[in-house]
FIKOLZA-1660 file (N, C-alpha, C; in steps of 0.1 Angstrom, whole numbers, plus 5000, padded with zeros to 4 digits):
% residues 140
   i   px   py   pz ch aa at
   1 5825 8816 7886  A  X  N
   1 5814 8809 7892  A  X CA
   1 5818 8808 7907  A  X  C
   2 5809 8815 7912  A  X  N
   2 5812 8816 7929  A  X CA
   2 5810 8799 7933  A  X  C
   3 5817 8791 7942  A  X  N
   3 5809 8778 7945  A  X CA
   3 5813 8782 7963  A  X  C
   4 5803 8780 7970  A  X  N
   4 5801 8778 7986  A  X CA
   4 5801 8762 7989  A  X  C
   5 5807 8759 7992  A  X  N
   5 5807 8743 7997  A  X CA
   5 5823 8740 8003  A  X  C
   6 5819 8732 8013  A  X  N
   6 5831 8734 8021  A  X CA
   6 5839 8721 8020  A  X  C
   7 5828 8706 8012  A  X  N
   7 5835 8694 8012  A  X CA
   7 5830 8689 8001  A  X  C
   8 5840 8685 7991  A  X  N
   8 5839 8685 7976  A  X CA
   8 5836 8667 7982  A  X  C
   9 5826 8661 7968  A  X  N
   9 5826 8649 7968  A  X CA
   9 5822 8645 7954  A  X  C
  10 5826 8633 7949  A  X  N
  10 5826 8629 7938  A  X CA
  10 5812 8631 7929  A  X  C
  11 5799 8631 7937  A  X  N
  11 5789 8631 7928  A  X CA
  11 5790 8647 7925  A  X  C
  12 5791 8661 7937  A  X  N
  12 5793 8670 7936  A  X CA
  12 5801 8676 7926  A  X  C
  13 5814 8668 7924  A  X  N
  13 5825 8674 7916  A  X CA
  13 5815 8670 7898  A  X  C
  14 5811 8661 7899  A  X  N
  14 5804 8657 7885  A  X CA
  14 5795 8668 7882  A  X  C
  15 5788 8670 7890  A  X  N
  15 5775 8682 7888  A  X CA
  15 5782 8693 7884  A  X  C
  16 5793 8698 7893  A  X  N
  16 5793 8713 7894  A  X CA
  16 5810 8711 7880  A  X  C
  17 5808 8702 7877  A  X  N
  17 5817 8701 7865  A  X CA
  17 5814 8699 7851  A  X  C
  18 5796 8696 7850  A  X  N
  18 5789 8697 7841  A  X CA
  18 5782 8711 7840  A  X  C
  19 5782 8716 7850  A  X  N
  19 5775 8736 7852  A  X CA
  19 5784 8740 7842  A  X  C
  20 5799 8738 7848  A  X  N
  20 5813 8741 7842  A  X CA
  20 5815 8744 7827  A  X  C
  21 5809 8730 7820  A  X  N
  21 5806 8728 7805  A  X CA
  21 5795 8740 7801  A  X  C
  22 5786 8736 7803  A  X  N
  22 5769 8744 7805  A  X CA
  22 5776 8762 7800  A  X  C
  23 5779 8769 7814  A  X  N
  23 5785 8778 7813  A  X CA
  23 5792 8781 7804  A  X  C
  24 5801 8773 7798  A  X  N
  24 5815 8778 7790  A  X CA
  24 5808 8777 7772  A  X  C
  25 5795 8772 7773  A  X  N
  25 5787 8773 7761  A  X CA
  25 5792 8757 7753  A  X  C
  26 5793 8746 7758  A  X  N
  26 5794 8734 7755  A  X CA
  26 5786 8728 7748  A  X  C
  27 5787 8724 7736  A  X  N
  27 5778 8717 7732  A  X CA
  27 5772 8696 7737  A  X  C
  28 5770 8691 7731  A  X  N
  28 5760 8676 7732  A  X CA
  28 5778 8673 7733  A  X  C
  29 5792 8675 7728  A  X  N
  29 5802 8667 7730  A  X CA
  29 5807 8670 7746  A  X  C
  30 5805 8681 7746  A  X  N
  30 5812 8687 7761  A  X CA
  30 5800 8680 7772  A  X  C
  31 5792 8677 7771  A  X  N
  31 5781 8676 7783  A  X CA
  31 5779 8661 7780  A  X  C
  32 5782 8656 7769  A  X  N
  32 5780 8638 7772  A  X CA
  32 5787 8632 7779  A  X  C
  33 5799 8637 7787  A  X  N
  33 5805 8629 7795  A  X CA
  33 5803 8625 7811  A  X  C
  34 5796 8639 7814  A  X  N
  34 5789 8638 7825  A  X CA
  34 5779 8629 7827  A  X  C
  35 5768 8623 7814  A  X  N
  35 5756 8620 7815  A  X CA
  35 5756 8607 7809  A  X  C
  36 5752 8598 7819  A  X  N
  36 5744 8583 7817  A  X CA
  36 5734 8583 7806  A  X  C
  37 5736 8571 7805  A  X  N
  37 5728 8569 7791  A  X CA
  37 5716 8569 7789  A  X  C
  38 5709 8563 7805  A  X  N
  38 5692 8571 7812  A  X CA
  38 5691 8582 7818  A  X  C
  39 5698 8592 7813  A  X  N
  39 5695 8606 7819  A  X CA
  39 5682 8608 7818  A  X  C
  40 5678 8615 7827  A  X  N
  40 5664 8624 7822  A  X CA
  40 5664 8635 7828  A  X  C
  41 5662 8646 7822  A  X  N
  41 5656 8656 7825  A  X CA
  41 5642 8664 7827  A  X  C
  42 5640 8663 7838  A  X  N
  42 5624 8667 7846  A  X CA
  42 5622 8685 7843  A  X  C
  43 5618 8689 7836  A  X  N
  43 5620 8709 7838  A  X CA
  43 5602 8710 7845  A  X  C
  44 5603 8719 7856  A  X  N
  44 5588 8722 7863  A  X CA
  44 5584 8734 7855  A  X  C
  45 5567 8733 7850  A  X  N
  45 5565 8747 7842  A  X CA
  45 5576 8757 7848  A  X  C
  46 5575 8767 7841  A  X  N
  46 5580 8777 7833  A  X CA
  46 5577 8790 7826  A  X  C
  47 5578 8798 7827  A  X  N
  47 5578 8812 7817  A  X CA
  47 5580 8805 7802  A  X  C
  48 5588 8797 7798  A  X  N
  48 5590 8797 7788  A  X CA
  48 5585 8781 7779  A  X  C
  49 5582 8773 7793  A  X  N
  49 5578 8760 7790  A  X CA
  49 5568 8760 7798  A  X  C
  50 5553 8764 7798  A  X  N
  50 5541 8766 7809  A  X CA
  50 5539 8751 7811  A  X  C
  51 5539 8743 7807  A  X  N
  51 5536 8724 7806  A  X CA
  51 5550 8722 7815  A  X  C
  52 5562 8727 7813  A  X  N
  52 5571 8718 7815  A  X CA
  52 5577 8710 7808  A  X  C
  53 5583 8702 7811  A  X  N
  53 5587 8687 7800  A  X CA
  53 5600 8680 7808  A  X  C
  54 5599 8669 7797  A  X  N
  54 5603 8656 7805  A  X CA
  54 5614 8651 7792  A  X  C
  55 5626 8653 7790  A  X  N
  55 5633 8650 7781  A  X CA
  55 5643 8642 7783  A  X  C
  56 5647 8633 7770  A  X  N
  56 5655 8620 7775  A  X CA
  56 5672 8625 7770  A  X  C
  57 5680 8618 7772  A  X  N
  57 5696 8620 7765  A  X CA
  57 5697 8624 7755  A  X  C
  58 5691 8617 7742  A  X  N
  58 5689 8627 7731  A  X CA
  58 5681 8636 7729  A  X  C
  59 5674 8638 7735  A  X  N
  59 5664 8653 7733  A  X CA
  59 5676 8666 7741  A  X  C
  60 5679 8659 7751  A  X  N
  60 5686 8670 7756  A  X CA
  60 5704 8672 7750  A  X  C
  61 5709 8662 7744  A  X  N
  61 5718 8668 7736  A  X CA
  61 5718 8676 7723  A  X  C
  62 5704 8671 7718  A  X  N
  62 5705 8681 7707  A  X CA
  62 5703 8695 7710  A  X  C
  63 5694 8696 7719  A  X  N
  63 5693 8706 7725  A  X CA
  63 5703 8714 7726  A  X  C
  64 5713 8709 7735  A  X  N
  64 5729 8718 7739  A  X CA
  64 5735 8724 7727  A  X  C
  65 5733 8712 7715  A  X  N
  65 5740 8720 7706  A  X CA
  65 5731 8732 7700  A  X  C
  66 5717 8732 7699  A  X  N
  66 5710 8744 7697  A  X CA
  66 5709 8754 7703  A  X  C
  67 5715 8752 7717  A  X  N
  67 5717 8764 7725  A  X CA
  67 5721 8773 7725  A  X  C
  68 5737 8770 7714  A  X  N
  68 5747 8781 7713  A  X CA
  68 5742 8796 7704  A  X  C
  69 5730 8789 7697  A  X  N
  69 5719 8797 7689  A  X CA
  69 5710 8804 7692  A  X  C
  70 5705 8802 7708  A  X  N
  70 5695 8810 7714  A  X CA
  70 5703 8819 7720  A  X  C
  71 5709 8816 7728  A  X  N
  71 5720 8823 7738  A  X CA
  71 5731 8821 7739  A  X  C
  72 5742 8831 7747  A  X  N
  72 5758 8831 7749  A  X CA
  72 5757 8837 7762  A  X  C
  73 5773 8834 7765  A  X  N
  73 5779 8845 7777  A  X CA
  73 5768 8839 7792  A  X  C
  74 5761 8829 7792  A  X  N
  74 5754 8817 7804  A  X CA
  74 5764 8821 7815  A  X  C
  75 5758 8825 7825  A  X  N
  75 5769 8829 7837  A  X CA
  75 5755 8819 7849  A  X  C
  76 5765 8811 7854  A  X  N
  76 5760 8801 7865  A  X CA
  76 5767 8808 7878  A  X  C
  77 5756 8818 7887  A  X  N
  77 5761 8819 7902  A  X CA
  77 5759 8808 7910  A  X  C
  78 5768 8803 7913  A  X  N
  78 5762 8789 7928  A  X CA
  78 5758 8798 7938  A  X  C
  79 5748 8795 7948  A  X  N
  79 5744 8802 7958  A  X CA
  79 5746 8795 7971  A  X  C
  80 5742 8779 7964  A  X  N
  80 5743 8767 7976  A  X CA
  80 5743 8760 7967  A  X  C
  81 5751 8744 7977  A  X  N
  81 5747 8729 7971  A  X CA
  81 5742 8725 7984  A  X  C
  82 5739 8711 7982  A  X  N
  82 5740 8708 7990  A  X CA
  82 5734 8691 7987  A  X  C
  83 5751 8682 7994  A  X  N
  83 5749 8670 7989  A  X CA
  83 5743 8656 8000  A  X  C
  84 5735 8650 7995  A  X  N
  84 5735 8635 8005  A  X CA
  84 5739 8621 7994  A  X  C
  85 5747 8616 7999  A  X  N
  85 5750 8606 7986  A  X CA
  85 5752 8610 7972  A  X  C
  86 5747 8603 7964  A  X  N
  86 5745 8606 7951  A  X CA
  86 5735 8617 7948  A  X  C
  87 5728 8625 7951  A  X  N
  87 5716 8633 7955  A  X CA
  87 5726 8650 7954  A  X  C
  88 5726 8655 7944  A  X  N
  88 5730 8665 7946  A  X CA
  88 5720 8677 7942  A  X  C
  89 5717 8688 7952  A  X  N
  89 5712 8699 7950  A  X CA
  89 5716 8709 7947  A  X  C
  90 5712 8720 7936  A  X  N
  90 5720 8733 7935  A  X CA
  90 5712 8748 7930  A  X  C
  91 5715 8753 7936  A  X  N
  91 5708 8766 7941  A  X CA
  91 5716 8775 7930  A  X  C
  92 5710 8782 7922  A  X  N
  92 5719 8791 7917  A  X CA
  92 5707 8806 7906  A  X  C
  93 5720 8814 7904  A  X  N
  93 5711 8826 7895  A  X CA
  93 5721 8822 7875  A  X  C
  94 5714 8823 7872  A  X  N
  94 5715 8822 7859  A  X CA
  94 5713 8832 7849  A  X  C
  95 5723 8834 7841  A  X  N
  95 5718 8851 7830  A  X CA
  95 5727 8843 7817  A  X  C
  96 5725 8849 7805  A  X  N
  96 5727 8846 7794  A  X CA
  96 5721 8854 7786  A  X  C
  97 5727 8862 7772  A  X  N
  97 5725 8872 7761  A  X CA
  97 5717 8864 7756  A  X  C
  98 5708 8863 7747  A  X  N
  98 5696 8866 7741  A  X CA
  98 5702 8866 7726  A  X  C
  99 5701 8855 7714  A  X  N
  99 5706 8859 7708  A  X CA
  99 5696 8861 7701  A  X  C
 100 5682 8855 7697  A  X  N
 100 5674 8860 7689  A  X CA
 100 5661 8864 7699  A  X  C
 101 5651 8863 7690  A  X  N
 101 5635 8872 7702  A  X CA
 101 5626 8860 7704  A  X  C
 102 5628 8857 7719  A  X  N
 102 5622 8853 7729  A  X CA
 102 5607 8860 7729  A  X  C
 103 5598 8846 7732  A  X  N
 103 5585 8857 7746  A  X CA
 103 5590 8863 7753  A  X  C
 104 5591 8873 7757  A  X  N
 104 5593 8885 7768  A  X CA
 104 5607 8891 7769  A  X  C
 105 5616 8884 7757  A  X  N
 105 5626 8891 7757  A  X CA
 105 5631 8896 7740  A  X  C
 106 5638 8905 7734  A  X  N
 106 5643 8908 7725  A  X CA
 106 5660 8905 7724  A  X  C
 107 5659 8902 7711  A  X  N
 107 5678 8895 7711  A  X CA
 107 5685 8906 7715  A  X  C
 108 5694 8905 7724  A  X  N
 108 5704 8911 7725  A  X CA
 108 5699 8916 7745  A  X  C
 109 5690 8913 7750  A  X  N
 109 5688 8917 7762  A  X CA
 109 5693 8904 7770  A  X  C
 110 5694 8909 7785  A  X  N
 110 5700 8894 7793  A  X CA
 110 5686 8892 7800  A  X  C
 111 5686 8876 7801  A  X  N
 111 5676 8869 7802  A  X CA
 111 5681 8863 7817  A  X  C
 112 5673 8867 7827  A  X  N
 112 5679 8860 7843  A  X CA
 112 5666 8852 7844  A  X  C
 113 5673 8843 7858  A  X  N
 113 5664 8832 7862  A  X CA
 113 5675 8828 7877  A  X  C
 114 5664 8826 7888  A  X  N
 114 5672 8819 7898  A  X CA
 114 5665 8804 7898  A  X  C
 115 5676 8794 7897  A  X  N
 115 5674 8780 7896  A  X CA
 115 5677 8770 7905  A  X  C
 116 5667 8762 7907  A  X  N
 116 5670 8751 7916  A  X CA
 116 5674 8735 7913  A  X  C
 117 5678 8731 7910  A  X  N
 117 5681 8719 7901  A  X CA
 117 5683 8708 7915  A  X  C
 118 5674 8692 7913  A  X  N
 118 5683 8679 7921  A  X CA
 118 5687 8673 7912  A  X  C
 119 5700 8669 7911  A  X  N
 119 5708 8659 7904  A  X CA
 119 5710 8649 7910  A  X  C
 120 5709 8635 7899  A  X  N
 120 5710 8620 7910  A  X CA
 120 5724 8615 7902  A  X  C
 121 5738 8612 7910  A  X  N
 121 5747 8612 7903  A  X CA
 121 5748 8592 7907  A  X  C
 122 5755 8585 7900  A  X  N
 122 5758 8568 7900  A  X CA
 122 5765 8567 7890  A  X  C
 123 5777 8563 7897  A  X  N
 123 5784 8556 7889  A  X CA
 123 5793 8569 7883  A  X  C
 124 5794 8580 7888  A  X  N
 124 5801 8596 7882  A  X CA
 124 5798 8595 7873  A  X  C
 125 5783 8593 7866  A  X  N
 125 5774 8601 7854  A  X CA
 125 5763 8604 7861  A  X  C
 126 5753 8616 7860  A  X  N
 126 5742 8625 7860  A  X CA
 126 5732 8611 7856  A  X  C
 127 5722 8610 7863  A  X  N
 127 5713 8602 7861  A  X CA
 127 5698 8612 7855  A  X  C
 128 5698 8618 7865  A  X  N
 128 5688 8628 7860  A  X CA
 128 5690 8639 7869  A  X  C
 129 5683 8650 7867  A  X  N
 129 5679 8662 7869  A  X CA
 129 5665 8667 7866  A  X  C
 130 5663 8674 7882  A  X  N
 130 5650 8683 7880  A  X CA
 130 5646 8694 7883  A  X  C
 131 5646 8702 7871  A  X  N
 131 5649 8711 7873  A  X CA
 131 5636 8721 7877  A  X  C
 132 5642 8736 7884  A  X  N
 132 5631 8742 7892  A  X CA
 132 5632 8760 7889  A  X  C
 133 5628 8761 7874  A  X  N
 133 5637 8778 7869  A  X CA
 133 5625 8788 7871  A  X  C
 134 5630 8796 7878  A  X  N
 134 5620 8810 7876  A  X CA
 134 5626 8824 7871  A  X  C
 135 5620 8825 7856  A  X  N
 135 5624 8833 7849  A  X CA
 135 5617 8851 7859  A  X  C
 136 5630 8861 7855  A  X  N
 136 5624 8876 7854  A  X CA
 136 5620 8884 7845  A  X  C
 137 5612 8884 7843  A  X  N
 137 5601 8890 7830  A  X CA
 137 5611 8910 7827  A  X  C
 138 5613 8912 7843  A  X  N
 138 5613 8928 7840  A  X CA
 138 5627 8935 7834  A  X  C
 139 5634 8922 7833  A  X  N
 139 5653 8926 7831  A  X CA
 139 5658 8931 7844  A  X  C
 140 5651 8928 7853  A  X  N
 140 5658 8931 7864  A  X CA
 140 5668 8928 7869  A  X  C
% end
């Protein structure tokens, strides 16, 4: 994982040490440590969520553990951060194998997206995240 940032800071190191988990295919144990007990997760429609959605700590851990089931091999490029306070932003391209058939994709093809995520970090847990993913339809 490429990271560009030239001055590490505590809410930073929490973010880009939950990607860390994320990436390595972590499940709901690996990524609860990062996350406050009011996390929320904001996702803006989507290719694959056209509504979007709004999920709390347990929606989204169960989630993680179901993930290892959709996809593998999650590769998080950092492009930028960029932090004010607890306010962390991150810029990045995202790819991951495909393990079963997706809308627009078939198991076994990689599935890209370049993503924009703000993270609100207090207290060195993830408060929430909002996230901003735009899927490539062409396997580009």
């Amino acid at each position: 994982m490429a990271e560009h940032h030239s001055v590490s800071t505590p809410a930073l190191d929490c973010v880009l040490g939950f990607i860390r988990v994320l990436e390595a295919g972590g499940g709901s144990a690996g990524i609860r440590p990062f996350l406050a007990e009011s996390f929320v997760l904001v996702e803006a429609p989507h290719l694959l969520a056209p509504e979007g959605s709004t999920r709390t700590l347990a929606s989204v851990l169960a989630g993680a553990d179901q993930s290892s089931e959709v996809v593998s091999d999650q590769v998080f490029s950092i492009r930028r951060t960029t932090c004010e306070g607890g306010r962390v932003a991150v810029e990045a391209d995202w790819s991951a194998t495909v393990l079963l058939d997706l809308p627009y994709w078939d198991r076994g093809e990689t599935i890209r997206a370049r993503t924009s995520s703000v993270f609100e970090v207090r207290d060195g847990r993830i408060v929430s995240q909002d996230s901003y993913d735009c899927y490539f339809r062409d396997g580009s």
